[in-house]
N, C-alpha and C positions, 0 to 999 in steps of 0.2 A: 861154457857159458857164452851168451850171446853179447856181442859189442852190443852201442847203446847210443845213437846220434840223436845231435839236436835238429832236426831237419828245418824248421825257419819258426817265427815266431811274430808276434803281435802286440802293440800293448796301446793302452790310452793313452794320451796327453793326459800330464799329471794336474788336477785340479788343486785351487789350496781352499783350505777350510769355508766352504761358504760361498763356494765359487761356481764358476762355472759347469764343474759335474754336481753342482746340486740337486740339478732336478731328476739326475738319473738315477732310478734305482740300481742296484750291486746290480740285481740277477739279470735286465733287461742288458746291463754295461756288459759283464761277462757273457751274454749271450750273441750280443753284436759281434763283441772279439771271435766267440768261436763258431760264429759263422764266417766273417771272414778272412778267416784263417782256412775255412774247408774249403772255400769259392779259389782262394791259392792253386788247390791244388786238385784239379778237377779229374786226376787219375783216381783217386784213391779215393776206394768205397768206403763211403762213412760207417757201416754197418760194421766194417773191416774194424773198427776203433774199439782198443777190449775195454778202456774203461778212460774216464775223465777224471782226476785228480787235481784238485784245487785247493788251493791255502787262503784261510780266512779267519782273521784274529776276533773279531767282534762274535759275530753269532747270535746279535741277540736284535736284533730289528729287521728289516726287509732282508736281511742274507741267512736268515734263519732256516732250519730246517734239511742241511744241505743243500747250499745254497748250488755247489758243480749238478747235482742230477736235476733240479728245477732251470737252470740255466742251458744246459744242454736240451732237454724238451723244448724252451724256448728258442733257445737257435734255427731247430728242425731237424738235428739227428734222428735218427730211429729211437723208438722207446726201448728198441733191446740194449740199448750203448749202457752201461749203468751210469754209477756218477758216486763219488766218493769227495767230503771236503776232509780236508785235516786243522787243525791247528797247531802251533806251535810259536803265535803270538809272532814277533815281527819276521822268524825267518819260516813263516808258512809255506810261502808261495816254493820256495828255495827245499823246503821239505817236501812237498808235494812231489815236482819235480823227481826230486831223487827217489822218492815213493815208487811213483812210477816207475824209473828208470831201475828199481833193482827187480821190479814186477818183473820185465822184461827181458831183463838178464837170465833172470830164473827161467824165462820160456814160458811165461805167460804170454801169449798173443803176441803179435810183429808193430802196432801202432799204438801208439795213445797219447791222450792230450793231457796238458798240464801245464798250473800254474798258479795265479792268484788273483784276491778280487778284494780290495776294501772300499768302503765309503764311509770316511771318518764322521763327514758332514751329517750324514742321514743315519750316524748311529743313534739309538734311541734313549732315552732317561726310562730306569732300570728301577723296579721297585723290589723290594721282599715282600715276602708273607709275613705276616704277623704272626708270633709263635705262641698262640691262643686266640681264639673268637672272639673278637671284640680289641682287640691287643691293641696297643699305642706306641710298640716298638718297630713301626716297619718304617725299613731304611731307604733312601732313596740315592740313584748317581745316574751321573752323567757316564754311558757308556763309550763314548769316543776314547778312551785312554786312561791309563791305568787300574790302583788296585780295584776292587769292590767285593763287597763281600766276603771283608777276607777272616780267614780260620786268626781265633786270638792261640793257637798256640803255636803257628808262622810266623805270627808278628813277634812272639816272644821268643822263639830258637832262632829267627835270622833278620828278624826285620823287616819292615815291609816299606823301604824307602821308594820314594817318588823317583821315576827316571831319571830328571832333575838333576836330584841330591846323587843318585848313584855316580852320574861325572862328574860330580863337585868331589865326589869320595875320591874318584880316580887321581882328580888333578893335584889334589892334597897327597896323596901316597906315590906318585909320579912325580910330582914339584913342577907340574905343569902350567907355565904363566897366564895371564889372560891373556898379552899381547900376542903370544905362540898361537894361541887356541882363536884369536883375532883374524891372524894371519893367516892360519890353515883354511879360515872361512872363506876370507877376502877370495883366497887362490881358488877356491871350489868355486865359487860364483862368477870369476874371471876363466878359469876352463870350463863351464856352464854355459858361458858366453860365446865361447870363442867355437865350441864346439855347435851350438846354435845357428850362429852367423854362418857357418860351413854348411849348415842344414845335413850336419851329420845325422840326427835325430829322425831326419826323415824314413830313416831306411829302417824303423822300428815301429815307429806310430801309425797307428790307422787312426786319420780323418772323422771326427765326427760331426754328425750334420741332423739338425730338427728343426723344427718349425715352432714356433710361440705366437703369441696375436702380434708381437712387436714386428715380426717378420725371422726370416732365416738367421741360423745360426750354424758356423764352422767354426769348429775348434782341434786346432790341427798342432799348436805348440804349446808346451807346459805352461803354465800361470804363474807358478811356484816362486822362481829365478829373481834373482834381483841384481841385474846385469848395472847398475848403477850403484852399487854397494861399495863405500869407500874405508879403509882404514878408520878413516875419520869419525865416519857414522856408526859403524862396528863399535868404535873403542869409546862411542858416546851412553851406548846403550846401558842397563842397571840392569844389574844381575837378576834373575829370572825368578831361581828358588832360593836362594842364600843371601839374606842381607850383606856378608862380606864376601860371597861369592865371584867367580869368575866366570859361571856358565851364564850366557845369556840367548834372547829370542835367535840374537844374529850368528852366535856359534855351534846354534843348534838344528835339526830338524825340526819339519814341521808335523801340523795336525794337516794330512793331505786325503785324496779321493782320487783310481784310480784302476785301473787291471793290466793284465798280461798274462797272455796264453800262448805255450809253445807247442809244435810238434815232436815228438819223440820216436824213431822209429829202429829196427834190428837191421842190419845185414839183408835177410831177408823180405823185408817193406821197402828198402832201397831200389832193390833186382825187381819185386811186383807191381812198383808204382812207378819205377823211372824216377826216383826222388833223388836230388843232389844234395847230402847233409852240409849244414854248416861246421860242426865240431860232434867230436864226442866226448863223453862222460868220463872221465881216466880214474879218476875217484873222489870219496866227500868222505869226511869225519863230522863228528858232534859229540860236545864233550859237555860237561857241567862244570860250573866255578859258583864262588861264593854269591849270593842275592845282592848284595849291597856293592858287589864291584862288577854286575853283569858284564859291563863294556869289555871286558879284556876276555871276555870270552871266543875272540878268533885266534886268538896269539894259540892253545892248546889246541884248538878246531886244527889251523892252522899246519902249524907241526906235526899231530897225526896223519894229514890226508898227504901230505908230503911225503911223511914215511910209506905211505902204502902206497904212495904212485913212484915209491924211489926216486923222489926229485929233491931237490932244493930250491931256497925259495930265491937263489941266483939265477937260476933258468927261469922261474916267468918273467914273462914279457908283459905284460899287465896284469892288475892286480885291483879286482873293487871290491871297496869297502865300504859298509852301508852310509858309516855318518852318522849315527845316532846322536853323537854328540863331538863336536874337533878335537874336545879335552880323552875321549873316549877313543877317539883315533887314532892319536898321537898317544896316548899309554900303550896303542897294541901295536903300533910301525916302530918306536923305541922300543918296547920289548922282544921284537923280532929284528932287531940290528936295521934298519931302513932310516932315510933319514928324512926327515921332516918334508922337505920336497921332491921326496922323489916320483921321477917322473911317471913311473909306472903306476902309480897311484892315484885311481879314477881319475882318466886322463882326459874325461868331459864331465866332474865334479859328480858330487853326491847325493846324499838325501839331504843338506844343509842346502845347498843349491835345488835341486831338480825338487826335495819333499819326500814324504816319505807314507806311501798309502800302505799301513804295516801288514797285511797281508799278502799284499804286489811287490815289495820293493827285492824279495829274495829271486824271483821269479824274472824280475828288472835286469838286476846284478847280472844275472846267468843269460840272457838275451843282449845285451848291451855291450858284452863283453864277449858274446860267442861274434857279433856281428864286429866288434874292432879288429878281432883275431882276422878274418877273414880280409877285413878292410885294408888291413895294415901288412899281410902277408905273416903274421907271429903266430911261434906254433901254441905258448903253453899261456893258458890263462888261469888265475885264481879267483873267485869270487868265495868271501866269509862277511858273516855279519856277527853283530851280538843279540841276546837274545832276552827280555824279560824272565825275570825268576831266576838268571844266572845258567845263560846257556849260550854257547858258540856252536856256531854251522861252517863249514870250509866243506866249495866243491872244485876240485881239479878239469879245465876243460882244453883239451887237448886239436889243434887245427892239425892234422896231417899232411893237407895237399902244401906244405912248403918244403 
């Protein structure tokens, strides 16, 4: 079986709700990425590329249709490149990815691209059919986030709780504080910061640049951050979904807008293009857990891909976690023996800090964390998320040259 490198990658500056990447559409955003991400790397014949793999949770407004093969024609690859999206709801991007990467293993073709694309902002308001001509039961939602449409016999065998509620369940059956889950925020927006001020971020984000009647526009650093975020203001806020709740706006992720797209290549794509990889693939699991306790869904991810890379989780040297929620966090770093700050623990903040575009952010994780590996000279990296509908992702990413 063929090894499996990450060769370098790309991603947007993360927009928040309404913001800045408003005006772009998914397919036009992913298409910028995967062109320049090919302009990188001017050895290697695009035609060479056996398929494009992308994660994308919405699917129901402008990223519809498969959004990766409309997006790759848009770039300027060849019409022979295919294009494949997946879904798998927030760890798409992160599923894609691996998608690929076991394509590849297997000896499907030596290159391919992968990753993810949301635009929470430009999802659309979602109607049903009427279930008879003329009918007066057609339902309507806001596609940006969570249920719709949902089967009444899911809501009755497991529940169809709100993301919300699902960390308010964790923090209840973990005995997880607010101030704890306050704190874990604070720290993420304070290494968000710090990692910022460094212009570590730089070596990730492609610049992006348009014209309006107002005049030019660059946007080259995330929106999301709230580098002013105090204890104070945190521990001011009212619980989001729970009148006596402890999840709130500040300990949580947001509603964000965003992509990333990596390179992937074999042993052989290295030796044909002259390509220097950043890491490789060592291994990934994905597991299922209950609906109404999704978040703890990396602790079993977790544990298996560790088993199958024969590590432990004492030898990584970093380790990111999506963030979906701090109380969501801090149930799966307690339940994997970690402690609350440790330092290996997205060590330039999360989805609570940076946002969370839930088709990008698995795709993020795995770029983000292939590029500190390198930066920092550390061999073994973890990237796990949790998953809507009670699902965990863990991929194992391995730096050799140390």
């Amino acid at each position: 079986m063929q090894k499996v490198y990450i060769v370098d990658g790309l991603r947007s500056p993360i927009g928040q709700f309404g913001g800045q990447l408003s005006s772009w559409r998914p397919d036009d955003l992913l298409a910028e990425l995967i062109r320049a991400l090919m302009q990188k790397f001017p050895s290697v014949d695009p035609s060479a590329i056996e398929d494009v793999v992308i994660g994308c949770a919405n699917q129901a407004g402008e990223d519809n249709r498969n959004i990766a093969r409309m997006s790759l024609l848009l770039a300027g690859l060849p019409f022979s490149v295919p294009g494949e999206t997946v879904n798998r709801l927030c760890a798409s991007g992160m599923s894609a990815i691996i998608n690929a990467q076991a394509r590849l293993v297997g000896g499907e073709g030596n290159l391919m691209l992968a990753g993810g694309i949301e635009s929470m902002t430009r999802s659309p308001w979602v109607t049903s059919k009427s279930s008879q001509p003329f009918g007066r039961d057609v339902e309507l939602y806001d596609s940006s986030f969570g249920w719709r449409f949902v089967n009444p016999k899911m809501k009755s065998m497991y529940g169809v709780d709100p993301m919300g509620n699902t960390a308010e369940n964790l923090a209840s059956l973990y005995n997880i504080s607010r101030d704890d889950q306050d704190l874990f925020a604070y720290r993420s927006q304070q290494k968000c910061k710090a990692a910022t001020d460094a212009n570590l971020f730089e070596q990730e984000i492609l610049p992006l640049e348009w014209t309006t009647k107002a005049g030019s526009i660059t946007f080259a650093v995330d929106e999301f951050p709230k580098p002013n975020s105090t204890l104070e203001k945190l521990g001011s806020l009212k619980p989001a979904f729970k009148v006596d709740g402890s999840v709130t706006a500040g300990n949580s992720s947001g509603l964000n807008d965003g992509g990333c797209v990596t390179l992937l290549a074999t042993d052989e794509a290295l030796r044909l293009y002259d390509l220097k990889p950043l890491v490789s693939i060592k291994s990934h699991a994905v597991v299922g857990v209950e609906p109404r306790i999704m978040g703890i869904g990396p602790v079993a991810a977790t544990q298996k891909a560790l088993q199958r890379a024969n590590l432990t989780l004492d030898q990584m040297d970093i380790i990111e976690l999506n963030e979906a929620f701090a109380a969501q966090v801090l149930a799966c770093t307690r339940s994997l023996g970690l402690a609350d700050d440790d330092p290996r623990v997205n060590p330039q903040g999360g989805a609570i800090s940076l946002g969370h575009p839930l088709g990008m952010t698995g795709a993020r994780l795995i770029l983000t964390c292939a590029k500190q590996l390198v930066r920092e000279r550390k061999r073994w990296g973890l990237c796990t998320m949790c998953i809507g509908v009670g699902q965990g992702y863990a991929v194992m990413l391995e730096n050799s040259n140390v």
